[in-house]
N, C-alpha and C positions, 0 to 999 in steps of 0.2 A: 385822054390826058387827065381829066377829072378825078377818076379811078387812079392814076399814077401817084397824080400829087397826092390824093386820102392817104394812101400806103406810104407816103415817104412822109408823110408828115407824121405819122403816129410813131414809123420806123426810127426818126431823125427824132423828134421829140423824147422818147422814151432812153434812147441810146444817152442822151447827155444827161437827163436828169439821172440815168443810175451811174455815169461814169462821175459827172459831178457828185453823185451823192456820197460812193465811194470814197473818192479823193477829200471830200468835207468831212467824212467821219474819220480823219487822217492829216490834217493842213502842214502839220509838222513836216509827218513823211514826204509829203508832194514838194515843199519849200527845201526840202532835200536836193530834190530833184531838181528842181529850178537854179540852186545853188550849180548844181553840176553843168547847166547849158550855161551859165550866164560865166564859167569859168574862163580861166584865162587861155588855157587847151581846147574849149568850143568857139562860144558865139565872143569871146571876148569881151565881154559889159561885168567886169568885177563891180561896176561902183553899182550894180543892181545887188549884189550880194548881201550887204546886210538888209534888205528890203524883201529880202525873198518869200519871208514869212507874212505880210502883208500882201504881196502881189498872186500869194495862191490861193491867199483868199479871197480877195476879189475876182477872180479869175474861175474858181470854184460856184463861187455864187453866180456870180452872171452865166455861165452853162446849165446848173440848173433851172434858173428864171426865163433864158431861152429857150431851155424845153417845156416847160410850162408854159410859156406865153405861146409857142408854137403849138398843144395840143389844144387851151384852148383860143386861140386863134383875137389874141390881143396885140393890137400893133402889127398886122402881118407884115407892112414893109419892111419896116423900122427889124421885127424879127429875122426876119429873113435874109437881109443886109448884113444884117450882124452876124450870124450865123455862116453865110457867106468867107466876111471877113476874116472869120474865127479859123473856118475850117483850111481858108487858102494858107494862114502864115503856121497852122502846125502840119499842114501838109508839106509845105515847107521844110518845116525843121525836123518830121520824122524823116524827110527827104536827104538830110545835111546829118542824121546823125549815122540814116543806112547807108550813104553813100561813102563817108569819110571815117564812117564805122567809130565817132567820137560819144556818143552815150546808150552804154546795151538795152539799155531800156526806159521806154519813155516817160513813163510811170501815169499813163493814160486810164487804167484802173487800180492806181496805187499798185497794194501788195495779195491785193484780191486775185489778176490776173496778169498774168508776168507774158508783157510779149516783147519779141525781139523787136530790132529797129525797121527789119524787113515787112514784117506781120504789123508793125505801127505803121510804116508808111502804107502798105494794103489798104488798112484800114480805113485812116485817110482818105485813101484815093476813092474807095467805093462809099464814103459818108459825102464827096464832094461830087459824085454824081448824081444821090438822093437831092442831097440840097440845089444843087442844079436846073431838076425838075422843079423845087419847089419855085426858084428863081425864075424859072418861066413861064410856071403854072400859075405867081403870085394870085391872078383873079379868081382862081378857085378857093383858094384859103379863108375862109368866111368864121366869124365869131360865132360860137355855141351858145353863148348868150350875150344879154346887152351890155355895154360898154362899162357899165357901173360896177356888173357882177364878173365882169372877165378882168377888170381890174383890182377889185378883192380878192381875188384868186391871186391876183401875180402878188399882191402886196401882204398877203398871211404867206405865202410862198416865202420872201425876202426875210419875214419876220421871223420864219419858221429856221431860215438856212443862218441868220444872223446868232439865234439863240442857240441855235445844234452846235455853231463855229464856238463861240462861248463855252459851251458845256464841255467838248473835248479837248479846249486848248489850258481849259484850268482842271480839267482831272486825264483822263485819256482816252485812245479813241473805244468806241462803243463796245465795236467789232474787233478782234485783233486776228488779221491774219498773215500775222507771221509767224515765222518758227518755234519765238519766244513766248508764246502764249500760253497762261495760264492753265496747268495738266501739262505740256509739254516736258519732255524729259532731254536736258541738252547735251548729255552724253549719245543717246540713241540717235538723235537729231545728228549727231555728228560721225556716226557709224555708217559704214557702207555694205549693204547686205551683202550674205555672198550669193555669186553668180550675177551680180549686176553687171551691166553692160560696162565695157573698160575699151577707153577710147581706142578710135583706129585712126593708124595715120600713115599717108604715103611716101618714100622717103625718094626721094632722086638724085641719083647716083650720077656725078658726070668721070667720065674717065677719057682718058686720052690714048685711043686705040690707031697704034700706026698713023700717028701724027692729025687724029679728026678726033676730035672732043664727040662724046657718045654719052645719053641721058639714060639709065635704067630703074623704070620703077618697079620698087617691091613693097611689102610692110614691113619692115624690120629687117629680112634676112641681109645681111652682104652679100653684095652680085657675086655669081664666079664667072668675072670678064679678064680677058686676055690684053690688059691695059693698064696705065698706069692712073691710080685713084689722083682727083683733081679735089671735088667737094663732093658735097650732101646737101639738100635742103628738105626741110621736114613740110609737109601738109597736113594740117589733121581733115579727116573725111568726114570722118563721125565720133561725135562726143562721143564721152565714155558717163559714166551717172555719177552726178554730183549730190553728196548731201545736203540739205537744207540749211545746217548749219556747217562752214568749213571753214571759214577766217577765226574761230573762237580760241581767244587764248587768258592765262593769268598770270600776268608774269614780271618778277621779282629779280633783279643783280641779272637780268638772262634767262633767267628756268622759267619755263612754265610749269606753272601748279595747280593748272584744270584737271587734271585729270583725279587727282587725291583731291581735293576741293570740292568738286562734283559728287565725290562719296559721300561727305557730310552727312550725319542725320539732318542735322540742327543748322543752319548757314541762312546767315542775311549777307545780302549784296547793297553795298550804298553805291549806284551807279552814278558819276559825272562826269560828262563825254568829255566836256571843255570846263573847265575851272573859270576861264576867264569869262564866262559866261552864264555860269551856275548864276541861279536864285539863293544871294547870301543867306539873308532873313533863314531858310527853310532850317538850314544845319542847326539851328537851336533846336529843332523838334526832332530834328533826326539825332542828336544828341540823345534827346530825353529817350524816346524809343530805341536807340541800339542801349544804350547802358540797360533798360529794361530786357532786350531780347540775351543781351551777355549775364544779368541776373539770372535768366532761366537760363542758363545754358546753352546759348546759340554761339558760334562762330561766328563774326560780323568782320567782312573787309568791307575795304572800300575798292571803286573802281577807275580809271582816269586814262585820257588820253594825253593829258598835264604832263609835266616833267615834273619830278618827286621833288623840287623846288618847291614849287607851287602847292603839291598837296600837302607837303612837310606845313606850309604855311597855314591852311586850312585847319590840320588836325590839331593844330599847338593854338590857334585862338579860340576854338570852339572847343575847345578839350575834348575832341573826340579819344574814344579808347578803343580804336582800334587807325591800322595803318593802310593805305592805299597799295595796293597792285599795278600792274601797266595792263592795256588793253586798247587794243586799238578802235581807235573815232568811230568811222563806221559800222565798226561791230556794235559797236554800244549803241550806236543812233538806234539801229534795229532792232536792241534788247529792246529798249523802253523810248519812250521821245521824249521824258521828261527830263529838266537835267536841272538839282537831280532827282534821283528816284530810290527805291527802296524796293527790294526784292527779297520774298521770303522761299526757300528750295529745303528739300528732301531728298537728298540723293541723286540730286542732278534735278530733281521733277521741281517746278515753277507753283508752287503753292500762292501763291501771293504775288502781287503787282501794284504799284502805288505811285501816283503822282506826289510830287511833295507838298502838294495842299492835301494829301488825306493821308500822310502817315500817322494819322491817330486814330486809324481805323484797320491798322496791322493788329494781328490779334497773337497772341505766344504762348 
């Protein structure tokens, strides 16, 4: 039992401090996600919605400090309980979102590692029978050192996760792994190779053969049944490949204007997902820098999930000199998490990225 608990304690410890650590170099994206359970279509709790971005970070931190205080064995009740607790109510909810099939993805290692709701609940389920052992093992969990020094451990720990949260929520996160990351090119991003896999799906035929309804499955062909056609219902079996990037649009009266826009040599992007939630202050500097990048010759739109009400309003107090596009919310969340933000491109490729506390650090 001794030897069980060692293993699941280093197993359990290590597993949360890098999925926390993950999610903390990211609080935006995860507060995404949180937004999405706490919806009106999941767990039903809108009034946690504006709080979302608070509660992931708390929720971030205390995973990481559990896994610390778990390897070096500070508090092991008190750890262990918690840990407990943690694991029974997201087992839970990876439970409620694979079963009810209500959120594709849990966002348990952010954008680092994408699992379904099925592979979340697995996951789960085999993290709450390590902790289980640890649960029963508690007497074997013994401090690595004395009480004084396993506590400065946990407390440079807290100090450590408190300044990282700081540093990524006023510029961006460290690591960027998504599509839109810096070198990325979001034309190719949105290409599908050829020969890629292209979905399969079953289709079931019912017909009405000498008066007994009769099912036929094929993929695609029309049965040749001696009966009269009633319906069809489609299954898909197997995905077909998806590109990384496939909601991307920029779009004007209707048209989308990605695809010519993406040629640009020269193109700045002033990203703002939500207007109504933009950092006003910022547009004065984003002012001063697009009229410098429209100096040299760049192309500068803007971006918004807004109604052109809204942006109309924006560009007429700031005197911005250029006009807003449409694009949808969470495509934009994904470009960038800041809002808003300032993106430098070259033919679709991502040169530049910038929070709006550092667009004086775009270079033209």
């Amino acid at each position: 039992m001794k030897f069980l608990v060692g293993v699941s304690r280093v197993f359990v410890g290590i597993l949360f401090i890098i999925s926390g650590l993950i999610k903390l170099n990211d609080p935006v994206g995860f507060s995404f996600k949180l937004e999405e359970y706490f919806s009106v279509g999941v767990l039903n709790m809108p009034f946690f919605e504006p709080h979302a971005l608070s509660i992931s970070i708390v929720v971030v931190i205390v995973e990481i400090l559990l896994g610390i205080m778990l390897l070096v064995g500070y508090r092991p009740k008190l750890t262990v309980y918690s840990l407990l607790g943690m694991i029974i109510f997201f087992t839970f909810l990876t439970f409620y979102s694979f079963y009810f099939n209500k959120v594709t993805d849990c966002g348990c290692f952010g954008d680092a590692i994408k699992l379904t709701p099925f592979q979340s609940f697995i996951k789960d389920v085999i993290l709450l029978f390590y902790i289980l052992l640890l649960f029963f093992g508690l007497k074997h969990i013994k401090p690595l050192f004395n009480f004084n020094v396993t506590r400065g451990v946990v407390l440079l720990g807290l100090l450590a996760c408190v300044l990282f949260a700081n540093h990524v929520l006023n510029h961006l996160p460290v690591k960027d792994f998504r599509p839109y990351k810096i070198g990325a090119n979001i034309t190719e991003g949105m290409s599908v190779p050829e020969g890629a896999p292209e979905p399969i799906f079953d289709y079931e035929w019912k017909f009405n053969v000498n008066g007994e309804e009769k099912i036929y499955v094929t993929q695609g062909d029309y049965p040749s049944v001696d009966g009269e056609y009633v319906s069809v219902e489609t299954t898909e079996v197997q995905k077909g490949y998806e590109p990384p990037i496939h909601d991307f649009t920029i779009e004007k009266d209707g048209e989308d204007f990605a695809s010519s826009l993406l040629q640009e040599d020269k193109l700045v992007m002033v990203i703002a997902y939500d207007m109504a939630k933009s950092n006003y202050d910022a547009f004065t500097a984003i002012k001063t820098v697009t009229d410098k990048a429209i100096a040299k010759g760049y192309k500068v739109i803007g971006m918004s999930a807004s109604n052109g009400d809204f942006t109309s309003q924006i560009v007429k107090k700031y005197n911005l000199d250029f006009s807003f596009y449409f694009t949808d919310e969470t495509a934009l969340k994904t470009v960038v998490r800041s809002n808003p933000a300032v993106l430098v491109l070259e033919k679709g490729t991502i040169k530049q990225k910038v929070h709006y506390n550092d667009v004086d650090d775009l270079k033209f």
